[in-house]
Backbone as a printed PyTorch tensor [residue, N CA C, xyz], in Angstrom:
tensor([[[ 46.0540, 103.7780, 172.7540],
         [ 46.9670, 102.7210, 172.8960],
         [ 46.9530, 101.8270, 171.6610]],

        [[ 45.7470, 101.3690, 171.2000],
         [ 45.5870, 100.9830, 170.2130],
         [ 46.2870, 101.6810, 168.6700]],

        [[ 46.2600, 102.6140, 168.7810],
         [ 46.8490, 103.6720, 168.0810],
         [ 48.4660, 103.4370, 167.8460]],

        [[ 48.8810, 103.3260, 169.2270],
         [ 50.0120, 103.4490, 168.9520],
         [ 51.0740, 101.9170, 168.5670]],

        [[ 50.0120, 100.9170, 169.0520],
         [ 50.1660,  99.7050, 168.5990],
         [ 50.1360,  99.6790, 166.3830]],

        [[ 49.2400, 100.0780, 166.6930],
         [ 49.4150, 100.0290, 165.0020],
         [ 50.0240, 100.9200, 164.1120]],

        [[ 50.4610, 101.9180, 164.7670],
         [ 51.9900, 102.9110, 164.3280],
         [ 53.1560, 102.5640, 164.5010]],

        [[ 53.0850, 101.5070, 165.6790],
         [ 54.5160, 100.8730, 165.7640],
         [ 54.5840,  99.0190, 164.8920]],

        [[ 53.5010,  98.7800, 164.5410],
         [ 53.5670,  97.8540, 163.3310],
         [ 53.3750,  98.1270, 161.9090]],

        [[ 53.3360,  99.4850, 161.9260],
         [ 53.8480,  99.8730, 160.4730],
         [ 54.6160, 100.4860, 160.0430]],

        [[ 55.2570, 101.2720, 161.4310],
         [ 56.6330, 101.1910, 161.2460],
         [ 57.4820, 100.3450, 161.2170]],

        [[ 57.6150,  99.2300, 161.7790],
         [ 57.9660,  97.8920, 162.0200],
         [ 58.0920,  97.1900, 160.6010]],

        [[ 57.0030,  97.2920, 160.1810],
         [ 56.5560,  96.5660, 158.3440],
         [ 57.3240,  97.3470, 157.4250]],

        [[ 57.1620,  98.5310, 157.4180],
         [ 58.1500,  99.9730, 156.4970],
         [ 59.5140,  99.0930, 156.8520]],

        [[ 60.0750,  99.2900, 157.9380],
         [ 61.0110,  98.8160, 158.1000],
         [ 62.1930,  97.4530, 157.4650]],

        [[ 60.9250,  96.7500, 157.7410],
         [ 61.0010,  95.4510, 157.5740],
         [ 61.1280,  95.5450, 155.7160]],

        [[ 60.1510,  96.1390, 155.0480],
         [ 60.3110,  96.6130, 153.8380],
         [ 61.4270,  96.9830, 153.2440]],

        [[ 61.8610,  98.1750, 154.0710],
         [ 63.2210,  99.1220, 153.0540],
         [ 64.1950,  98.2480, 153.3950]],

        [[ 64.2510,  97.1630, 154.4480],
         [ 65.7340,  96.1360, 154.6860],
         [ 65.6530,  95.2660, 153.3300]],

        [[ 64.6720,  94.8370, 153.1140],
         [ 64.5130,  93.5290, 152.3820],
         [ 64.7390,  94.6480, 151.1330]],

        [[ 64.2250,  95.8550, 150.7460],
         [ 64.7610,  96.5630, 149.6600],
         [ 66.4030,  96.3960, 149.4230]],

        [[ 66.7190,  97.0980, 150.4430],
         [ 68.1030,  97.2030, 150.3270],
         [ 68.8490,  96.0170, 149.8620]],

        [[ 68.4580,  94.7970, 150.9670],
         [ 68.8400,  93.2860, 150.3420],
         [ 69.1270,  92.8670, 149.1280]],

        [[ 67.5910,  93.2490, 148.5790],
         [ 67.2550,  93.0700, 147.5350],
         [ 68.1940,  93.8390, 146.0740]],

        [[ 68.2980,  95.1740, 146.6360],
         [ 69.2140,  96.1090, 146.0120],
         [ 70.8490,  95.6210, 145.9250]],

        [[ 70.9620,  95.3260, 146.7810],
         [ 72.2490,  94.9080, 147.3010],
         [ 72.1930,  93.7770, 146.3160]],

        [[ 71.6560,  92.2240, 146.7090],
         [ 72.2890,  91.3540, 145.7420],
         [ 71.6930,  91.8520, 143.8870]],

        [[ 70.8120,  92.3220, 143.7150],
         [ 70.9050,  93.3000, 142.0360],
         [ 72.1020,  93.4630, 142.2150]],

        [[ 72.6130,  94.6940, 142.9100],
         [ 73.8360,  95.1980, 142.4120],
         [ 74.9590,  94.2250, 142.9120]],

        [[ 74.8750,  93.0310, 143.0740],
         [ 76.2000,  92.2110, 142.9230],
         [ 76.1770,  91.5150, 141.9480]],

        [[ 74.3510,  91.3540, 141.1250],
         [ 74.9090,  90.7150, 139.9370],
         [ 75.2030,  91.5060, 138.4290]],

        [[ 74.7680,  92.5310, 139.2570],
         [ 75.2030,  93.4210, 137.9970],
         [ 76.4450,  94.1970, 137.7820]],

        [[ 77.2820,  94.1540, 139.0340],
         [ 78.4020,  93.8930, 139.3050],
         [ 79.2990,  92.7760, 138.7310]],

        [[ 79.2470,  91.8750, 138.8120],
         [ 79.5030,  90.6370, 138.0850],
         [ 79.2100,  90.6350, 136.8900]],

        [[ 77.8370,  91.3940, 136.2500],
         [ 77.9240,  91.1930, 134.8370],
         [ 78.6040,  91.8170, 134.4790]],

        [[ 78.8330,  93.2720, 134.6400],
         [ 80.0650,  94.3800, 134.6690],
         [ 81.5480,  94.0240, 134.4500]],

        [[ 81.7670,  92.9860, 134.8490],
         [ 83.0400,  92.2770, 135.4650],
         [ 83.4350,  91.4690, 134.0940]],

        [[ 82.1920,  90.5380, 133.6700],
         [ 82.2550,  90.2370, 132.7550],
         [ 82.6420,  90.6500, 131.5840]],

        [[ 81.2640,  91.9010, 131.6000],
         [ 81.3820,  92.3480, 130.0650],
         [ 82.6620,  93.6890, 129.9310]],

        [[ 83.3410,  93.9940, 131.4330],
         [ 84.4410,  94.5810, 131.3080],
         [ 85.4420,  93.7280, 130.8780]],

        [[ 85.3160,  92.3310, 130.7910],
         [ 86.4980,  91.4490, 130.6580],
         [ 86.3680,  91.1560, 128.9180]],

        [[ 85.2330,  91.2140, 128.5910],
         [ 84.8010,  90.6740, 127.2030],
         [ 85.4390,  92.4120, 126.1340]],

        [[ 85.1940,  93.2830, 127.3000],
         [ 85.8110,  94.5780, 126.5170],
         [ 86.8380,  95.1800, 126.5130]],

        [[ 87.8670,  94.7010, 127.4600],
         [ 88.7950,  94.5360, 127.4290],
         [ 89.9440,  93.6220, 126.6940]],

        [[ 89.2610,  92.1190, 126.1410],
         [ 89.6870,  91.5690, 124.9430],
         [ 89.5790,  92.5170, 123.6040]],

        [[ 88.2640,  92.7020, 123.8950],
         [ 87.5440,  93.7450, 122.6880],
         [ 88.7100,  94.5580, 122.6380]],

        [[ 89.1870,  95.5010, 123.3250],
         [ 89.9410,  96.6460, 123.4470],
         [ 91.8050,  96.2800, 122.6520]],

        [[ 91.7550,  94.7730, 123.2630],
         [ 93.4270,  94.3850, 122.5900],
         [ 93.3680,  93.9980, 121.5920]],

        [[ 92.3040,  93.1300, 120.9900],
         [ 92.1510,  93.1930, 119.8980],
         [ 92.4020,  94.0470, 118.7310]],

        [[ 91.3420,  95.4510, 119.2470],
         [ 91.6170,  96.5460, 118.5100],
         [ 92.8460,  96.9740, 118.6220]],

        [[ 93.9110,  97.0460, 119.3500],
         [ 94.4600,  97.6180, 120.3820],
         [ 95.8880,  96.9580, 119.2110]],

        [[ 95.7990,  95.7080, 118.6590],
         [ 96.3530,  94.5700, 117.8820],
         [ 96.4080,  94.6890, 116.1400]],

        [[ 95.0940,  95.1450, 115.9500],
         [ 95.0010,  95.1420, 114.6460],
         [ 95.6410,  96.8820, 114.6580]],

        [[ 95.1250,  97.7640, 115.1610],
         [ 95.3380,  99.2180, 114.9930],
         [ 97.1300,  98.7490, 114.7170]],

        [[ 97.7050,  98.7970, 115.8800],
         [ 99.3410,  98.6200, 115.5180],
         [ 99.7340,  97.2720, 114.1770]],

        [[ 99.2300,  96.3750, 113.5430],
         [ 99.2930,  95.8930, 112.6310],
         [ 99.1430,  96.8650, 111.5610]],

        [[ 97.8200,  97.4240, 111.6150],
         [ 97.5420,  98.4840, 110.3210],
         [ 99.1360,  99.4910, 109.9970]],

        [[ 99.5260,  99.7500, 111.4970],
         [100.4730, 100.9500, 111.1580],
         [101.5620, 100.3770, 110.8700]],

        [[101.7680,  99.2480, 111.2250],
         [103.2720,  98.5480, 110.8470],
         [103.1420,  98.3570, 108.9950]],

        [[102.1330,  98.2680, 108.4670],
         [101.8730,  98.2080, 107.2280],
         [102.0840,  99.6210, 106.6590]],

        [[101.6470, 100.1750, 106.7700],
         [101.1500, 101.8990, 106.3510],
         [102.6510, 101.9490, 105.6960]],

        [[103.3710, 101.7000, 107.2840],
         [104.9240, 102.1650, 107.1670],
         [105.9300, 101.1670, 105.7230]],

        [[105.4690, 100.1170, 106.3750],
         [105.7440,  98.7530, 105.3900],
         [105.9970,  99.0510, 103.8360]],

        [[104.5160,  99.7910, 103.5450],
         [103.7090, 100.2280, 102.3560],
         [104.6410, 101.5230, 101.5770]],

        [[104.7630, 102.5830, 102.6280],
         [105.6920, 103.8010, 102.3100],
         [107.3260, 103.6260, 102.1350]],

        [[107.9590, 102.1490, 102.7450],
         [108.9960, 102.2460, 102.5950],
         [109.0210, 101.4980, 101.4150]],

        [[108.5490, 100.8140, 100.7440],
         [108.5810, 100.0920,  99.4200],
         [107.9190, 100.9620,  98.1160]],

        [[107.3300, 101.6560,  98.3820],
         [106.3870, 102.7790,  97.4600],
         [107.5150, 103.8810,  97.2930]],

        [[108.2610, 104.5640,  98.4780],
         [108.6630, 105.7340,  98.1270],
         [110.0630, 105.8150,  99.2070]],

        [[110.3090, 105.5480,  99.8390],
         [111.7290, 105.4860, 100.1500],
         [112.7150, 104.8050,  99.3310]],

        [[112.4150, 103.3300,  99.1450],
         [113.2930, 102.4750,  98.6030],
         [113.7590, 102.9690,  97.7580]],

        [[112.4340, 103.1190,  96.5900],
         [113.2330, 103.6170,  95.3130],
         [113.5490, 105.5250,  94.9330]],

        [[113.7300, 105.6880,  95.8700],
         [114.3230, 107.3830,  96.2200],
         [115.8920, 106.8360,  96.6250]],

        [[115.8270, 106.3070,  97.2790],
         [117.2240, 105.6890,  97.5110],
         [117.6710, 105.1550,  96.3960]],

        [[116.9870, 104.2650,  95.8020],
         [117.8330, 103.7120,  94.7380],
         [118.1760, 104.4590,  93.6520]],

        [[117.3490, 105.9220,  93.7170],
         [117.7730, 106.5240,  92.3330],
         [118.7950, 107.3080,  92.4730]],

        [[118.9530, 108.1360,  94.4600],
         [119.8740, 108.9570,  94.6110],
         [120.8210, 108.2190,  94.5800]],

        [[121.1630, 106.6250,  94.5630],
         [122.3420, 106.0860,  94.6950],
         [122.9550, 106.6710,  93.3050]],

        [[121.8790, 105.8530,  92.0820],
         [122.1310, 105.7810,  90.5320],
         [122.7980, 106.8630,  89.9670]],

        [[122.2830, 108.3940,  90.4170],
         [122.8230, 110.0890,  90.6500],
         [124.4450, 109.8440,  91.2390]],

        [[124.1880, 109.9990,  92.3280],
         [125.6540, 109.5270,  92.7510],
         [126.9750, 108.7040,  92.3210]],

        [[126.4100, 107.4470,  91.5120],
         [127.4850, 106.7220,  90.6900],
         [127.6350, 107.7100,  89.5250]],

        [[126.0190, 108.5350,  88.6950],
         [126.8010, 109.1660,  87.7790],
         [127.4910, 110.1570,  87.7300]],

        [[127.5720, 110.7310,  88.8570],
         [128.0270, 112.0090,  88.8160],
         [129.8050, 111.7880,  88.9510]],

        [[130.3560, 110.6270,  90.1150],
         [131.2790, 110.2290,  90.3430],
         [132.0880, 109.8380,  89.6340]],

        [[131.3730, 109.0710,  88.1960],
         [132.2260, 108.5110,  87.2780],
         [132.1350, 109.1720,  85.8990]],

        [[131.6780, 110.6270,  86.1400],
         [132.4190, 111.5950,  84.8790],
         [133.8660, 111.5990,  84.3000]],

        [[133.9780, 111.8450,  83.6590],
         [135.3970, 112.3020,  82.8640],
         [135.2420, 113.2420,  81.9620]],

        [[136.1550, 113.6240,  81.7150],
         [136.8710, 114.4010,  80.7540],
         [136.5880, 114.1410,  79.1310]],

        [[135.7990, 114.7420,  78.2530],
         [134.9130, 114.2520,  76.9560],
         [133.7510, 113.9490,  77.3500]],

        [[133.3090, 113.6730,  78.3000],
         [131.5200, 112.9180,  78.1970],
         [130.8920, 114.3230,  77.8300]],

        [[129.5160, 113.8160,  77.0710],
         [128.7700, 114.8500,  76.4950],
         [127.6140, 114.4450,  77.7690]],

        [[127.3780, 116.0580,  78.1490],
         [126.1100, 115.6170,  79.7470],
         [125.1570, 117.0120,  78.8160]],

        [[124.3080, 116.4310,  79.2830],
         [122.9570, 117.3310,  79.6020],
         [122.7060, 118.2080,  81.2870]],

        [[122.2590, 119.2980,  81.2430],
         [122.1920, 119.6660,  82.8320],
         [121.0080, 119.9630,  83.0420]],

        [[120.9740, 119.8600,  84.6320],
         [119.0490, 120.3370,  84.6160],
         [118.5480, 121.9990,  83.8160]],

        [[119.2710, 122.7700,  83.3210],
         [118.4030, 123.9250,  82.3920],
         [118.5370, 123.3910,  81.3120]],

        [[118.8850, 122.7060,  80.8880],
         [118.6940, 122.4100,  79.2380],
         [120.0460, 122.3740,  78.3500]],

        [[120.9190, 122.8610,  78.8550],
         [122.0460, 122.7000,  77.9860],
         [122.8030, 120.9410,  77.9670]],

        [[123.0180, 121.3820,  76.9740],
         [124.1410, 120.3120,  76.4390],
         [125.5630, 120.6820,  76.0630]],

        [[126.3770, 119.8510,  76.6590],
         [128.0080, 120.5900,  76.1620],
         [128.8640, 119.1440,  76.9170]],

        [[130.6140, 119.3160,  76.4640],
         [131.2980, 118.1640,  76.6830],
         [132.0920, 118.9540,  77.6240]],

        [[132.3610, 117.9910,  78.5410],
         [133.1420, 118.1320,  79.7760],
         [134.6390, 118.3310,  79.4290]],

        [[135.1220, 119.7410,  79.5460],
         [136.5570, 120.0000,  79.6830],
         [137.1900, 120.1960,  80.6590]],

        [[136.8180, 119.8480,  81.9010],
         [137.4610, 119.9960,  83.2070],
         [136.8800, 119.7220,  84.3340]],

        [[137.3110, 118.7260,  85.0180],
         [136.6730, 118.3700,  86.1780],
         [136.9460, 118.9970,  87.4430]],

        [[136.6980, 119.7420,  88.5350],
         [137.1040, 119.8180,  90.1540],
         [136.2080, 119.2600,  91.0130]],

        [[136.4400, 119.6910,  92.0970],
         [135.6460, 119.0570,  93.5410],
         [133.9350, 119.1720,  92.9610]],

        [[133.4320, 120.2880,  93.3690],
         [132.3680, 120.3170,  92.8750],
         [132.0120, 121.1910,  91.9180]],

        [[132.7590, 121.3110,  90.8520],
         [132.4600, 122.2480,  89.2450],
         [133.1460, 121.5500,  88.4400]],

        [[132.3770, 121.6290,  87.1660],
         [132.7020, 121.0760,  86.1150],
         [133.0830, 121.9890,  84.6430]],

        [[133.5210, 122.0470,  84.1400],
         [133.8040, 123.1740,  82.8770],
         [133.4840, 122.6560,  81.8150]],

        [[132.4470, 123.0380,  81.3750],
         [131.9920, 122.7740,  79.8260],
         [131.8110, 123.2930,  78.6400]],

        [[132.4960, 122.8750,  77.3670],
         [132.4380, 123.6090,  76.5010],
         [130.8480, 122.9210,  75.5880]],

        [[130.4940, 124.2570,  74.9720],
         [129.5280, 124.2960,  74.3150],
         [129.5700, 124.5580,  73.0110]],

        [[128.5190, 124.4810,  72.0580],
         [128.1880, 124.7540,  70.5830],
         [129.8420, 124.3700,  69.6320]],

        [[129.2170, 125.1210,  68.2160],
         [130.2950, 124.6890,  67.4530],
         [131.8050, 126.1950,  67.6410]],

        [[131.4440, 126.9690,  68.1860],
         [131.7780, 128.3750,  68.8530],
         [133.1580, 127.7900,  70.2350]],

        [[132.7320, 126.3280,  70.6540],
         [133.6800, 126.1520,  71.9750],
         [133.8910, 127.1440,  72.6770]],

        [[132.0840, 127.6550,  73.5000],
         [131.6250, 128.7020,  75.0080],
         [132.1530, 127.6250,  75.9450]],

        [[132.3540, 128.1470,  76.9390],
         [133.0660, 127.7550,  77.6310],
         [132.4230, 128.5980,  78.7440]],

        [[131.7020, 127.0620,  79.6950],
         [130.8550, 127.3380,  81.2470],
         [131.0940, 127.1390,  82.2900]],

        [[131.0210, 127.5530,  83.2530],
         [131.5130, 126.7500,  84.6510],
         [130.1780, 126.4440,  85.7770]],

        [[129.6930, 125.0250,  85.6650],
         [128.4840, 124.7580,  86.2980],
         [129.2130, 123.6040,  87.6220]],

        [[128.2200, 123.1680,  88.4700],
         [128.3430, 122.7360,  90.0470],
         [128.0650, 121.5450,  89.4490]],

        [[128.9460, 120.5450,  89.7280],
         [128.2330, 119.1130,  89.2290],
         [127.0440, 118.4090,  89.7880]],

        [[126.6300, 119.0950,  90.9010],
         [125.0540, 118.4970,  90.9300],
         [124.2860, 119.0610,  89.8940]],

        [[124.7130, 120.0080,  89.3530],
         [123.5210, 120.6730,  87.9440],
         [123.2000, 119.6830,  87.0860]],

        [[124.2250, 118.7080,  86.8790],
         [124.1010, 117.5910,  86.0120],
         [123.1040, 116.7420,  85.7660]],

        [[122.1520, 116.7550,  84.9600],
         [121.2460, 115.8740,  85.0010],
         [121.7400, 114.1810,  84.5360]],

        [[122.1140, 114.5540,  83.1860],
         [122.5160, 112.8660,  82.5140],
         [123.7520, 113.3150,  81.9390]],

        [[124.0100, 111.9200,  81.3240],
         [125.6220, 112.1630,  80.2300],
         [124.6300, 111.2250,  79.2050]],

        [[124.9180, 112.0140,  78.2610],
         [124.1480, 111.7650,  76.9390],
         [125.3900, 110.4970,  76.3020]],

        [[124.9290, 109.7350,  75.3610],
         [125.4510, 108.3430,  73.9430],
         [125.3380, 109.5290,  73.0620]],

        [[125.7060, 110.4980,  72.5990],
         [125.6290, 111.2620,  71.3890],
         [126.8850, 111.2830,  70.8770]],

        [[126.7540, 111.0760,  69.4880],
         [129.0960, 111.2190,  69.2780],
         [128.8200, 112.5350,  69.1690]],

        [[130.1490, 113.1300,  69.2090],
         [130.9370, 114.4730,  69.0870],
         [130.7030, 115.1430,  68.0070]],

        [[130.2090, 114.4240,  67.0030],
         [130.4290, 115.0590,  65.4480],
         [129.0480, 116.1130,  65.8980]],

        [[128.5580, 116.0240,  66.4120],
         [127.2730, 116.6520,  66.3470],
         [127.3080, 118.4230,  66.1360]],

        [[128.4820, 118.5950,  67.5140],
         [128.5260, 119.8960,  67.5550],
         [129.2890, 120.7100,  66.5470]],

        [[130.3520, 119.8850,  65.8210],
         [130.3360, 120.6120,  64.9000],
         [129.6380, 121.8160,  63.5720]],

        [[128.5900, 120.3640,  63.6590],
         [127.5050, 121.1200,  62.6730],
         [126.6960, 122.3040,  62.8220]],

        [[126.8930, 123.1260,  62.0130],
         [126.2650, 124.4990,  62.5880],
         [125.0260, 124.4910,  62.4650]],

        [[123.9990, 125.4260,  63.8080],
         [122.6830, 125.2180,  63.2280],
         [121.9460, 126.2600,  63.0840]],

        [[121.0140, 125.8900,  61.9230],
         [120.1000, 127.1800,  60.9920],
         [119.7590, 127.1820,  61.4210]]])
């Protein structure tokens, strides 16, 4: 009897133990819950922050590429475009292979050019055109050694 008196007060005590554990467990994990809460809130600023500067960086990048290399791609295909438009009839052009010769005929998109002191006579696409040369005319006359 005695026996069973002191099996049922230590079960009783165990008992009494794993509650006050749990308790105990229980409010831990509400404040660590709460710190959680916190430092989810502190990382979640953290997060827009980053979240802030990252999309700043890229608005730049872009910023950076359109002033570096769009703009002035544009501005040169414009510069191409005015020259090609305002050819005539006599201008001395250069083309992208290397020749040089004076414009004897303009169409839509070909141009007819005569060459050397011989007046060859070419038919190139006016985008071939690189520049229109300041050279006077006398040039081609001169024959060359």
């Amino acid at each position: 009897m005695f026996m069973n008196f002191v099996n049922l007060l230590a079960e009783a005590n165990q008992s009494v133990t794993v509650a006050t554990g749990e308790a105990a467990a229980a409010a831990t994990g509400a404040a660590a819950t709460a710190a959680d809460g916190t430092a989810a809130a502190a990382n979640a600023a953290a997060g827009t922050g980053s979240l802030i500067s990252t999309v700043v960086m890229m608005v730049a990048m872009v910023a950076i590429f359109y002033f570096l290399l769009i703009r002035p791609q544009r501005k040169k295909d414009k510069q191409v475009k005015d020259m090609l438009s305002a050819l005539k009839v006599g201008d001395r052009i250069c083309t992208i292979g290397g020749l040089y010769g004076t414009i004897a005929a303009l169409k839509d998109d070909t141009v007819t050019l005569t060459m050397g002191s011989l007046q060859n006579t070419i038919v190139i696409a006016r985008w071939a055109i690189r520049s229109v040369e300041n050279v006077a005319l006398e040039n081609d006359a001169e024959p060359q050694i």
